[in-house]
C-alpha positions in Angstrom: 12.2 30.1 -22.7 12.5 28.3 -19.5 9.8 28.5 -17.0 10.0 31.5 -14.6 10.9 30.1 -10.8 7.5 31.9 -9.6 5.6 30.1 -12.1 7.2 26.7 -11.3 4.7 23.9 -11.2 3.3 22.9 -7.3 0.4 20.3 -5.6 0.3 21.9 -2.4 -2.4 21.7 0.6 -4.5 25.6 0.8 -2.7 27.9 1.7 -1.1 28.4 4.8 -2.0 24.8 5.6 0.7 23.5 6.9 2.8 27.0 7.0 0.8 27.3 10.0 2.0 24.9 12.8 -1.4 25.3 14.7 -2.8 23.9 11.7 -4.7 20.7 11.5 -2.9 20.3 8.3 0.6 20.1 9.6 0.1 16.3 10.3 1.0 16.1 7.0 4.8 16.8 7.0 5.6 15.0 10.6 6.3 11.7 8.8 8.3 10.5 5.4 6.6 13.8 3.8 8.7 15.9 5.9 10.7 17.0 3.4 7.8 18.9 1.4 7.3 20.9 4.4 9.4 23.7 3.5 7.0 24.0 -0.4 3.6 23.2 1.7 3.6 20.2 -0.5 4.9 19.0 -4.2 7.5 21.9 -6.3 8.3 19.6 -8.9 12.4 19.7 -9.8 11.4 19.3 -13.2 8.6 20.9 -15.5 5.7 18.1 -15.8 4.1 17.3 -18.7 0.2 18.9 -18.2 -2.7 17.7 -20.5 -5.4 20.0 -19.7 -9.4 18.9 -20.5 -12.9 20.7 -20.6 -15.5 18.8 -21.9 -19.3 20.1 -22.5 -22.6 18.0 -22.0 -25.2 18.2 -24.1 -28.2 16.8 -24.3 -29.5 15.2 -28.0 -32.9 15.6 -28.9 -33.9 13.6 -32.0 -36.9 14.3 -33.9 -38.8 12.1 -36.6 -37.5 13.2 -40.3 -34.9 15.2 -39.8 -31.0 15.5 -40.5 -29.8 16.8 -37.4 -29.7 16.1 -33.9 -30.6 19.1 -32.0 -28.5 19.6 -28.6 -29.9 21.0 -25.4 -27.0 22.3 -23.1 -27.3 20.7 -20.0 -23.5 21.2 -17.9 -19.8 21.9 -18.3 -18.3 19.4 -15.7 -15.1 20.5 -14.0 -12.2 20.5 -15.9 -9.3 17.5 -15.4 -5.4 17.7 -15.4 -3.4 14.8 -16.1 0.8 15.4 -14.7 3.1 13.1 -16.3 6.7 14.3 -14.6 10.0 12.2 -13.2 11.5 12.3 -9.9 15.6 11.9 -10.1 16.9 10.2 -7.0 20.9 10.9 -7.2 21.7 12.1 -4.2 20.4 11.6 -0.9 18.2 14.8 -0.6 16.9 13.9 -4.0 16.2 10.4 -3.0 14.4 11.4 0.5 12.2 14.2 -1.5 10.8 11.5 -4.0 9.9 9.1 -1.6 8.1 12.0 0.8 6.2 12.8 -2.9 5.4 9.0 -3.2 4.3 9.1 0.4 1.9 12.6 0.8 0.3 11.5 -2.4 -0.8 8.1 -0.8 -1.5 10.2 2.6 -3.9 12.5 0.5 -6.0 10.1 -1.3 -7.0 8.5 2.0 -10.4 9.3 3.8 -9.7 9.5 8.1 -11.4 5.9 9.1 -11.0 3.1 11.9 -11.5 3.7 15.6 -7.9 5.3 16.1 -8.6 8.0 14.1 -11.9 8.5 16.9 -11.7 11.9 18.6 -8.9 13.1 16.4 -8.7 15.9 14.1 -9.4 15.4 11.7 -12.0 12.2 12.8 -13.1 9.1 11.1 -15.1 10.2 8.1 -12.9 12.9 6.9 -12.6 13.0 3.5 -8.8 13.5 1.2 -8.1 17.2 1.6 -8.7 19.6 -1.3 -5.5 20.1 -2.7 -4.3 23.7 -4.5 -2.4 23.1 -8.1 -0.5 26.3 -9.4 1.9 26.8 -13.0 2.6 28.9 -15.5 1.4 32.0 -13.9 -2.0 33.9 -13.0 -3.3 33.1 -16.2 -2.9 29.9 -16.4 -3.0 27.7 -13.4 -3.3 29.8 -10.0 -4.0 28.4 -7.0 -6.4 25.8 -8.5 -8.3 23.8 -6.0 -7.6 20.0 -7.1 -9.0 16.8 -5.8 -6.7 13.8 -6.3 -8.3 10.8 -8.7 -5.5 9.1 -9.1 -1.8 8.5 -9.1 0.7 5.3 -10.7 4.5 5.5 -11.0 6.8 3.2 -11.9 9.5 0.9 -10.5 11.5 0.3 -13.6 13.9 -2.9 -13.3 16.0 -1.4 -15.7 16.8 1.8 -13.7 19.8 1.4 -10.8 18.3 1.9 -6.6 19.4 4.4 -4.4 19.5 3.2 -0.7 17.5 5.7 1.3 18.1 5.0 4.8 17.7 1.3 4.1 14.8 2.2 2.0 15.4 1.8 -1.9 14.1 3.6 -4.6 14.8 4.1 -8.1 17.0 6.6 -9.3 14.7 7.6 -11.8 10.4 7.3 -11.4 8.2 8.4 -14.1 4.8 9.9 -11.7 1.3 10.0 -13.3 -1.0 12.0 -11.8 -4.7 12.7 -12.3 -7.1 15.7 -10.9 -10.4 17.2 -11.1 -11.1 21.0 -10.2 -13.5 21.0 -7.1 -15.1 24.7 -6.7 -16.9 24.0 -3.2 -20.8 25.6 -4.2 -21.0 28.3 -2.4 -17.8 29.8 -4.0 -19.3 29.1 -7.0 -22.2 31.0 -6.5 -20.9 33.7 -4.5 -17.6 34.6 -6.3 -17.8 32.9 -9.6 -18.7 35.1 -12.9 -18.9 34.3 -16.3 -18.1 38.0 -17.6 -15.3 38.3 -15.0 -13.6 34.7 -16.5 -14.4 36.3 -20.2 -12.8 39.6 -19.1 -9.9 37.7 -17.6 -9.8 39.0 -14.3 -11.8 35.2 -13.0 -8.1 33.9 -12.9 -6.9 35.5 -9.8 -9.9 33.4 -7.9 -8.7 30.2 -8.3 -11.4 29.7 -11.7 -10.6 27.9 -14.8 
């Protein structure tokens, strides 16, 4: 069964971001992004490849003459995703919307910094914008907030260029991309429950 268009995978900024034109996020989209304007951000064309990890900490305790380490809990860091998904670039609307993905994932893993960005909003010290990752449906991946740890592609020499407006770009790029869940604290404390995410219903916050 192919994925339902409602449930198709986005990276988009939070919601109503740049949607709303007096937003400070609209910035965004006035340059070589402009094309994700319409999605607030990244639909991907095609389903991505999603490797989804939770990991637990523990803390060993080893005691003299025994067979076992015993384990004191200590956390359960946020979860990480890891997208591995192409970006076809036949046409020239397929062309312009990789190379506005290539360019609002540089944008968003930038801090604000350097005297020009003085007395601007955002100013100089501004860190990457919290990002919102959705797929699948409610139950799966809704409306996670994401902060960007990395991103690679590739510029295979093996694959033909498409001229872009006298930029070229291949018509095929593999994009790898990596992000942590980042629950700001107070939401965690405020909204986040451990019987509502057992009973299910923790989903339609944004939890995982």
């Amino acid at each position: 069964m192919a994925v339902l268009a409602e449930n198709r995978a986005r990276l988009t900024l939070a919601p109503g971001g740049a949607s709303n034109r007096s937003s400070r996020n609209q910035f965004y989209f006035n340059g070589p992004a402009s094309s994700l304007r319409q999605h607030n951000g990244i639909l991907f064309p095609y389903q991505p490849d999603i490797t989804y990890s939770q990991s637990v900490n523990y803390s060993p305790y080893d005691m003299t003459h025994t067979n076992y380490t015993y384990n004191a809990y200590r956390n359960t860091p946020s979860p990480t995703m890891q997208l591995t998904t192409q970006f076809a670039s036949i046409t020239q609307e397929e062309g312009e919307y990789t190379l506005g993905v290539l360019h609002f994932l540089r944008s968003v893993s930038k801090m604000f910094f350097g005297k020009n960005d003085l007395g601007k909003s955002p100013s100089s010290g501004t860190p990457p914008p919290v990002l919102r990752f959705s797929a699948f449906g409610e139950q799966q991946f809704n409306n996670i907030p994401v902060v960007l740890e990395s991103f690679s592609t590739t510029y295979d020499s093996s694959i033909d260029l498409k001229d872009i407006n006298g930029t070229q770009v291949p018509t095929l790029m593999n994009f790898f991309i990596g992000m942590s869940i980042q629950i700001n604290p107070d939401r965690q404390k405020r909204v986040y429950s451990t019987h509502n995410f057992i009973n299910g219903s923790g989903y339609k916050d944004g939890f995982i």
